[in-house]
N, C-alpha and C positions, 0 to 999 in steps of 0.2 A: 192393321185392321182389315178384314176380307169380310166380304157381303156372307151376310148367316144361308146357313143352307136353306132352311124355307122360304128368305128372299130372292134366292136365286130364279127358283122356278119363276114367280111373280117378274122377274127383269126380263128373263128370257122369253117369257110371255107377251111381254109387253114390245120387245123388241123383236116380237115375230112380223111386225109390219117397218118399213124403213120407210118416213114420211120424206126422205130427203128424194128418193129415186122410184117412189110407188108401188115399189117392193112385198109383197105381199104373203107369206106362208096360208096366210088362212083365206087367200083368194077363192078359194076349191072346198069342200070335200077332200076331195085325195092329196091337197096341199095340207089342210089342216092333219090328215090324218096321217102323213108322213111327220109332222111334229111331234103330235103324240109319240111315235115310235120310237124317232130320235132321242125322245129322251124317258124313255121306258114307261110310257104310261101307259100304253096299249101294242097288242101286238101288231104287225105289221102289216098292211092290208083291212085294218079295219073301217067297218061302215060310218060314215057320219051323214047322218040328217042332215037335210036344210035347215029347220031350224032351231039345231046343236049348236052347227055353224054361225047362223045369225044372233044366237045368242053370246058365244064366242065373242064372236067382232062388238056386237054393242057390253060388252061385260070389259073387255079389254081398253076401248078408247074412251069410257065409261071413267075405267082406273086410272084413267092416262091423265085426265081429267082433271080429276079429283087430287090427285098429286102435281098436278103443276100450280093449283090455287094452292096448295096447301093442306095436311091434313090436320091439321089444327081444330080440336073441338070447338065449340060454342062460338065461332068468328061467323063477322056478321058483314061480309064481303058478300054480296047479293050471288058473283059469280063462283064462288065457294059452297054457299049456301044451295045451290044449282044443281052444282055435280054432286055434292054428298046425297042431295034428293035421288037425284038419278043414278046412282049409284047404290042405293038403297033400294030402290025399286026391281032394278037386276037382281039384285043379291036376294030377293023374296025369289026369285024363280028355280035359289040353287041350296036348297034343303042341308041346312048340318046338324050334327048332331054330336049331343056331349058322349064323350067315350072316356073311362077311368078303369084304372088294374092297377095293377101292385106299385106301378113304375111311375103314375101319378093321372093326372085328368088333361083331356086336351079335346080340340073341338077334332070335328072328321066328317067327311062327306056323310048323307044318310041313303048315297043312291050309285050305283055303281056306273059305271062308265061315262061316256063324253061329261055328263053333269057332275057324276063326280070326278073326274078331275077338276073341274070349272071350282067346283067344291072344296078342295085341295088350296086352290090358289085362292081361295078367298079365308081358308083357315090359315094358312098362315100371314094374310093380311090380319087380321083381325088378332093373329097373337103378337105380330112386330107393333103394332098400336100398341098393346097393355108392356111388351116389355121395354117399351122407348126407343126402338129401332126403326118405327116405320117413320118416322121425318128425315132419315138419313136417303129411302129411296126416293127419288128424285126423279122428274124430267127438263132434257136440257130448257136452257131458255133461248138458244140462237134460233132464230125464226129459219121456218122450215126442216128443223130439227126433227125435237119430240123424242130422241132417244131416251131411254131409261138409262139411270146408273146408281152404283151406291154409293155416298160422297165417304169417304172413308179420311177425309181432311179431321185436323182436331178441331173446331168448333166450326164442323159442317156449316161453311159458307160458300163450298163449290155450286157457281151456276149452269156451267157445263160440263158436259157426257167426255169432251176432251179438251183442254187447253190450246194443244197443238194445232188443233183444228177449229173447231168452233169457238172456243175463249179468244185466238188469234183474229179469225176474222169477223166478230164480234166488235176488239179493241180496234181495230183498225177501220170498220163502219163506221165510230164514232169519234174515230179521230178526223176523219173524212168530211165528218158532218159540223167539227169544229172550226175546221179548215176552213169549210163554205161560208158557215156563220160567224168567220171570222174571229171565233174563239182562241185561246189555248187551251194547253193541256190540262189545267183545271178549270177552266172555262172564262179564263181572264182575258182578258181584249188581246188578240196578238200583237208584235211589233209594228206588223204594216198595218191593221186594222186602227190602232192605238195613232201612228203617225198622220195616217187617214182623215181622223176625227178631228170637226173644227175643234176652236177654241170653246174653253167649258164655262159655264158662267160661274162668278168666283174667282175667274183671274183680275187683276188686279188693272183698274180703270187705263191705263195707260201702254196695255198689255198690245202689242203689234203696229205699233208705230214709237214705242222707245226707241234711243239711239239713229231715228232717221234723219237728226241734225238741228238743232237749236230754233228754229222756224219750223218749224213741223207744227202741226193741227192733230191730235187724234180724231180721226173718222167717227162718225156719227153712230159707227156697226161697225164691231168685229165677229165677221163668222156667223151673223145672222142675227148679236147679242146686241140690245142697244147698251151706248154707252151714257152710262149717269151723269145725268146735269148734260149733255148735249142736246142743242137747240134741233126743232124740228125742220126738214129741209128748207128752206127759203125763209127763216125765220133765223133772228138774231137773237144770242143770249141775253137773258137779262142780265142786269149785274148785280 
């Protein structure tokens, strides 16, 4: 399975900014329009507005967005519900329009250049929605991440952009954090943690002074628990 061609644009779009290192294509004018170029949607040296640009960057982490909640229709995740607002409200500034011929109907910019490309990438978000494609694009979930990817797993449960990387130091943040809280690996009391802990109440009345020798007294507390039917300090039991 390989990411469809109209989601490609939208990935690489998206991953024109690197949140890991501040990395930025669309930092500029002449950055962003050096992208365009790269990848044929305008010729080389072309002008971009300020705010082409601003529109650019908020339409983008906009998408960024709205796909790391999910884009799940009718979910009523307050932080989902957020981005699709705001994501909706860009997408009013960037004009499509329906276009049909012989070959069949599909949506397309109504405006040439910077906007329509912006235009482009929102037509084909809007067709990976209707053909069950767009939940496969993704962004990572390792913090400081944010890359875009297409999970191409068979029942897209990929959370990261790479395993090797992110998925790895991911598993191992949280092993880390077992470690500290004395977990295991599925979150069960470690060895040392488990040896650690007093005795649990439920053990059985005689529990930590059995076998101390036929004259023995069990303690009045084991491990902080009172022990049943033992008299209170300086007090004698009744019989």
């Amino acid at each position: 399975m390989r990411t469809p061609a109209p989601l490609r644009l939208v990935e690489s779009f998206l991953n024109s900014r690197d949140l890991s290192t501040g990395w930025d294509e669309l930092a500029t004018p002449g950055g962003f329009g050096g992208w365009l170029a790269v990848h044929r949607l305008a010729e080389r040296g072309v002008t971009v507005g300020e705010q082409e640009l601003s529109l650019a960057r908020d339409l983008r982490e906009a998408l960024r967005e709205a796909l790391r909640t999910g884009p799940a229709p009718g979910a009523q995740d307050p932080a989902r519900r957020n981005s699709q607002v705001r994501l909706d409200a860009l997408a009013y500034r960037v004009p499509l329009r329906a276009r049909v011929s012989a070959d069949g109907a599909w949506l397309a910019p109504a405006v040439e250049g910077v906007v329509g490309v912006l235009g482009r990438i929102l037509a084909a978000v809007v067709l990976a929605a209707h053909d069950g494609t767009l939940p496969r694009l993704k962004v990572c979930r390792a913090p400081g991440c944010g890359a875009a990817f297409y999970d191409t797993s068979r029942n897209a449960s990929r959370c990261w952009c790479s395993m090797q990387v992110c998925g790895n130091r991911s598993k191992t943040r949280a092993y880390r954090g077992r470690r500290r809280d004395g977990r295991g690996p599925a979150g069960e009391p470690s060895p040392a943690a488990a040896a650690a802990r007093p005795a649990q109440r439920g053990a059985g009345p005689d529990e930590g002074w059995r076998g101390a020798g036929p004259d023995a007294q069990p303690p009045a507390a084991v491990a902080g628990w009172p022990i049943r039917g033992a008299a209170p300090a300086g007090q004698d039991q009744q019989p």
